[in-house]
N, C-alpha and C positions, 0 to 999 in steps of 0.2 A: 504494500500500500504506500503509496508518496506519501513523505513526510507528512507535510502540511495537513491532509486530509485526517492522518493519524492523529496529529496535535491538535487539531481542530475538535477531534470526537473526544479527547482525554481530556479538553480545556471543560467540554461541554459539561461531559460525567461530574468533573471537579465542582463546575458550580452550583451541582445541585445537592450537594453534600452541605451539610447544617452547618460543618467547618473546613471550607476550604482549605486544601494545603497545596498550594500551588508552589511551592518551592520545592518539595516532594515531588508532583508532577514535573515539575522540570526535570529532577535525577533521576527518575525514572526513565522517562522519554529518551533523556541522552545517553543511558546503561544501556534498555533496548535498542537505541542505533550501532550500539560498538557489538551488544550481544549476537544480533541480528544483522551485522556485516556480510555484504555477499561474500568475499572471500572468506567469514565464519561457517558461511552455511555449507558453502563448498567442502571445504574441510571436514563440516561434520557427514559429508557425504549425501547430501541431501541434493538431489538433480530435481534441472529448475522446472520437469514436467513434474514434481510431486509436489509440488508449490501450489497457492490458490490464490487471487486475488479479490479481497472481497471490499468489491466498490461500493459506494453511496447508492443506493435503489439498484444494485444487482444480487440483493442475500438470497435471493432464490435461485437465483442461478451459481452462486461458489456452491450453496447448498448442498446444490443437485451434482455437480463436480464433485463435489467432494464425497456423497453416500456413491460415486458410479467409483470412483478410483477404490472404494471401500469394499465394495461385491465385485471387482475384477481383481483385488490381491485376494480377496476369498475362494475366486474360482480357481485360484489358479494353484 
């Protein structure tokens, strides 16, 4: 997911929290980018077709990507 969109949906979360902690949200966000480094993922072995991207108004469709990749490692 791009940045922005990501930070966008965690700033959102945050503010509906009774006590925001947006300073928390910042180290998190910026741990997830180093955790989540493509060349991390690489490493852990993880190929970019077992990846999903779940956009703004597409959760039905990563959804459904994602339960199809789940019964073809089952079939297999």
């Amino acid at each position: 997911m791009e940045d922005g969109e990501r930070l966008a949906r965690a700033l959102a979360r945050e503010r509906k929290q009774e006590e925001p902690k947006y300073e928390e949200l910042c180290r998190r966000f910026l741990a997830d980018t180093a955790d989540f480094a493509p060349e991390k993922v690489r490493e852990a072995g993880i190929r970019p077709e077992d990846t999903f991207e779940n956009r703004t108004g597409q959760f039905d469709r990563c959804e459904a990507a994602v339960r199809e990749r789940i019964l073809q490692k089952m079939r297999e």
